[in-house]
C-alpha atoms as one frame of an Amber mdcrd trajectory, in Angstrom:
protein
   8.587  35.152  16.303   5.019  35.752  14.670   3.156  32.924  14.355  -0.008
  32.507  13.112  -2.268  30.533  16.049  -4.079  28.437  13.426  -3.611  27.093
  10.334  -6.415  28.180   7.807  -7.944  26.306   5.353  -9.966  27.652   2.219
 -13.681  27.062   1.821 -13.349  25.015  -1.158 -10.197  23.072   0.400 -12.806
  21.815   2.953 -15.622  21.085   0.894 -13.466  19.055  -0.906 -11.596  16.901
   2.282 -15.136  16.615   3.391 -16.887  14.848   0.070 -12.927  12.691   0.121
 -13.411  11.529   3.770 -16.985  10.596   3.229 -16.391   8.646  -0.002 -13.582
   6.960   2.117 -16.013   6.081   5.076 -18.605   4.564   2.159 -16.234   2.560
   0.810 -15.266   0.983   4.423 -19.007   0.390   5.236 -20.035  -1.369   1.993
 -16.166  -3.300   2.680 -17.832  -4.429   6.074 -21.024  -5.298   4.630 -19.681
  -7.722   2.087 -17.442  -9.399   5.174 -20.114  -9.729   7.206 -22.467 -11.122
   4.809 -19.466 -13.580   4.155 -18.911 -14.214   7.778 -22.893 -14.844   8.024
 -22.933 -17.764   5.722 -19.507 -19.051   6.609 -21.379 -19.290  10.124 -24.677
 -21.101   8.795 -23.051 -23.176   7.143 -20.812 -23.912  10.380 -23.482 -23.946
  12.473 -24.882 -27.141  10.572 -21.693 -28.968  11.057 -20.511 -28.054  14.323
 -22.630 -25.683  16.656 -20.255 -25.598  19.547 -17.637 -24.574  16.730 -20.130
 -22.145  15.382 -20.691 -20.759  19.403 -17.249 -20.074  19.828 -16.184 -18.414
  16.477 -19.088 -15.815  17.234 -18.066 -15.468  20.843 -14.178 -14.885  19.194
 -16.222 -12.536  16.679 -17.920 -10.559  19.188 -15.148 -10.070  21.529 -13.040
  -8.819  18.453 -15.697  -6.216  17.668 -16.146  -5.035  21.879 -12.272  -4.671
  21.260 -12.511  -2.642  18.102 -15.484  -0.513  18.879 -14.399  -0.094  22.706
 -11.129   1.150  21.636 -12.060   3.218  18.930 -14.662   5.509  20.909 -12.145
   5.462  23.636  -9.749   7.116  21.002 -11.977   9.693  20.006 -12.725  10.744
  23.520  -9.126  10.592  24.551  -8.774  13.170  21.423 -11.735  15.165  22.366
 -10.747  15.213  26.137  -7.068  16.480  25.137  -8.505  19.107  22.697 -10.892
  20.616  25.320  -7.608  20.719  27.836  -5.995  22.470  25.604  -8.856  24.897
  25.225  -9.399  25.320  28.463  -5.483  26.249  29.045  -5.124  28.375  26.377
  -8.135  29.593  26.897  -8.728  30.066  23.007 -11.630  27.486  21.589 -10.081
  25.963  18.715  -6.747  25.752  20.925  -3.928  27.465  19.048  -2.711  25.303
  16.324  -5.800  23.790  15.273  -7.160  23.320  12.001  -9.733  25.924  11.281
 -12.085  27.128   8.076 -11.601  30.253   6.593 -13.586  33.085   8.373 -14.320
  30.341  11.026 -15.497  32.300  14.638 -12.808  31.603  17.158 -13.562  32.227
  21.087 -11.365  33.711  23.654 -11.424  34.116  27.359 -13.982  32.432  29.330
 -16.598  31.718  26.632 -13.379  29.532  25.381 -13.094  27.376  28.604 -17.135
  27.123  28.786 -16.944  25.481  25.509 -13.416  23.562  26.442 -15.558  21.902
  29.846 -18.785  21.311  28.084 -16.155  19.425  24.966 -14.500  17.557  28.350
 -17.579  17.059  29.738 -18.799  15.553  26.167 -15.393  13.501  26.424 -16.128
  11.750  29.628 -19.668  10.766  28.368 -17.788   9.202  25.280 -15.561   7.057
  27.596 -17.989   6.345  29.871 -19.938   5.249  26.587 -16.917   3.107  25.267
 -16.703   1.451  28.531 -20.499   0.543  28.779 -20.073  -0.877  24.964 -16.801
  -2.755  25.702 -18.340  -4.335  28.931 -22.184  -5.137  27.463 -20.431  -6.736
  24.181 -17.898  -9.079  26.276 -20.805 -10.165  28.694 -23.124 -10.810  25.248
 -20.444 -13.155  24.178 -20.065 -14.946  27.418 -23.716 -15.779  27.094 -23.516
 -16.952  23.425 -21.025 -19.402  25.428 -23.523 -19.991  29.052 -26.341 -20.369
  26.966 -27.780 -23.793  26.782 -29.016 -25.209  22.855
């Protein structure tokens, strides 16, 4: 059977995914401005009523986002670290089947698994990274709840 190794994408075809995704991504972060200007007066105003309910909706807050931001970077480096496995297998850097741009250079041999350990190398810094942010976020919260008023 002759299959093609990667599936090509036109210059154009990029250009435009590119400009989509980062209208997308905009559109999230202005999203999560407006809630978290929300969330900041909901919690001044909170605050004035109740502080210990106050301290423990930002401790539920915080822990929320160590879980969210944790486990996204975790993702990506779980991605990243399966990617540069698959290079490094193959060795072929994009790993057959990837998504590539037209007249994109493609490596082969052992400049492929060089760049497939430095992208697993890159990986473990990312979890390690993920780890560090999950672990100083739930300890931040803990102190919103140790700290004396």
């Amino acid at each position: 059977m002759n299959q093609r190794p990667y599936r090509v994408i036109s210059r154009p075809v990029a250009a435009l995914i590119g400009v989509l995704l980062l209208a997308v991504a905009s559109v999230v972060v202005w999203f999560a401005i407006q809630a978290m200007r929300a969330t900041t007066i909901e919690l001044g105003l909170l605050f004035e009523q109740s502080p210990e309910q106050a301290a423990a909706q930002v401790v539920q807050r915080v822990r929320i986002y160590a879980l969210l931001y944790g486990g996204s970077l975790f993702a990506l480096a779980t991605w990243v670290a399966w990617t540069a496995l698959r290079a490094i297998d193959t060795a072929r850097m994009p790993p057959p089947g990837s998504w590539i741009i037209e007249g994109q250079r493609t490596h082969e041999g052992p400049a492929a698994v060089l760049r497939g350990r430095i992208l697993l190398a890159l990986a473990g810094s990312l979890m390690l990274l993920a780890a560090g942010l999950f672990i100083v976020l739930w300890r931040l919260a803990a102190e919103v709840v140790l700290s004396p008023q």
